[in-house]
Steps between C-alpha positions, in 0.01 A plus 500: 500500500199317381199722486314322713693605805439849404198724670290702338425862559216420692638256744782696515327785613308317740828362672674826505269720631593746156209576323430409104557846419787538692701187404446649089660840650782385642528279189556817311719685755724185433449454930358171489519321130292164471694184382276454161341761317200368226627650155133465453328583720713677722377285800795484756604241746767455737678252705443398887831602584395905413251484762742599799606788283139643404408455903790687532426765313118508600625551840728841434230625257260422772685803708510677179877427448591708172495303210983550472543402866277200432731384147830519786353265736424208201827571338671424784571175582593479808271739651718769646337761392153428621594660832674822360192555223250466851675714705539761233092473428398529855739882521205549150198366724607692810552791283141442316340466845657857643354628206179349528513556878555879422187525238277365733575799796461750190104279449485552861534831480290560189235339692566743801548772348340485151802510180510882487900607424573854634549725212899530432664847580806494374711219344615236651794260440391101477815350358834505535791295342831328639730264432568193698809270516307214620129459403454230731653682787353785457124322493580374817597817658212694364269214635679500849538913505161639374269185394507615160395276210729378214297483160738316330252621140577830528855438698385752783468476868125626596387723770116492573229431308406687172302725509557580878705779602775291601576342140868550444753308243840383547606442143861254453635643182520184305634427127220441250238246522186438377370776716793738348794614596515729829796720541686586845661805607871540538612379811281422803173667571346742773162467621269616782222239650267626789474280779259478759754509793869556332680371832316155470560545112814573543594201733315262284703612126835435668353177651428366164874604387469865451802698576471810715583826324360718794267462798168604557536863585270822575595833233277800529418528133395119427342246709699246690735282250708256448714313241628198378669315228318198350746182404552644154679826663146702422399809718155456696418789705198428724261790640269510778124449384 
């Protein structure tokens, strides 16, 4: 191709909507390579035909896209996995907006209430650890069952806020990655969660694909519980708050 048919950075930027800075990042990522490099001067240039793609990508970044689910959209062809990669960042945006949703009722009550913590007694537990057969699944049932948070960094599901009382983790013992490696115990897990009203809980866990282990019931020498397997076979005994 002649170079005259070829558009400089400039223009380039103007028609994609990508800035300067961001067309010489993606350049290095190896997302978006211009069609002529300078030896020189290292000035780049690329062809009309590239434009679609840069739009393209300006328009996932613009919804803050991550960087890997953007390189499987332009290396596909044919487009099928544009849908899949959106669907699987809106489950990270609605997860990103419980969380945010969640900090700003802990602000709220900061502002209420000032950001004194009561002094802690005794210890208490904030994570515990299971294994899951289906990661997938078992984000949707947590979501369904409890409205807890998946953070995919840290590979835990996330109850409350830190530093409010309520702050719990739900750790998925995963092999290593760059995080580490986080072991899981042998065999399924048991763990206790209290509820506000364990009869609604209750009814809303096997809703979301729970299976009942037993029903809410009254015992002298606890409060009124429940309990219930989560799709990876996992014990979840709910307690009345």
């Amino acid at each position: 191709m002649s170079s005259d048919n070829l558009l400089g950075i400039g223009v380039f930027a103007l028609v994609s909507g990508l800035s300067i800075h961001a067309l010489r990042h993606y350049d290095e990522l190896g997302l978006l390579r211009p069609a002529v490099v300078d030896p020189v001067t290292g000035y780049r240039r690329y062809r009309p035909e590239q434009v679609r793609q840069a739009r393209l990508i300006c328009a996932l970044r613009r919804v803050d896209v991550p960087i890997d689910s953007v390189r499987i959209v332009t290396d596909d062809p044919d487009g099928e996995s544009l849908r899949t990669v959106l669907q699987q960042h809106r489950v990270r945006l609605v997860d990103r907006a419980q969380v945010l949703s969640r900090m700003v009722r802990v602000v709220d009550h900061y502002i209420e209430h000032g950001v004194a913590m009561p002094d802690l007694k005794t210890p208490r537990i904030v994570q515990v650890t299971i294994n899951v057969a289906d990661l997938a699944e078992s984000i949707t049932f947590y979501r369904a069952a409890f409205d807890a948070v998946f953070n995919e960094e840290i590979s835990s599901f996330q109850f409350g806020a830190w530093p409010s009382e309520e702050f719990f983790l739900l750790t998925v013992a995963h092999e290593a990655t760059e995080h580490g490696e986080h072991d899981g115990p042998a065999g399924v897990s048991r763990f206790g969660l209290l509820v506000e009203d364990v009869d609604a809980a209750h009814r809303r866990a096997v809703d979301a694909g729970a299976i009942e282990v037993h029903p809410p019931v009254d015992k002298p020498w606890k409060p009124r519980s429940s309990c219930v397997a989560d799709p990876s076979g996992n014990r979840i005994d709910l307690y009345q708050g």
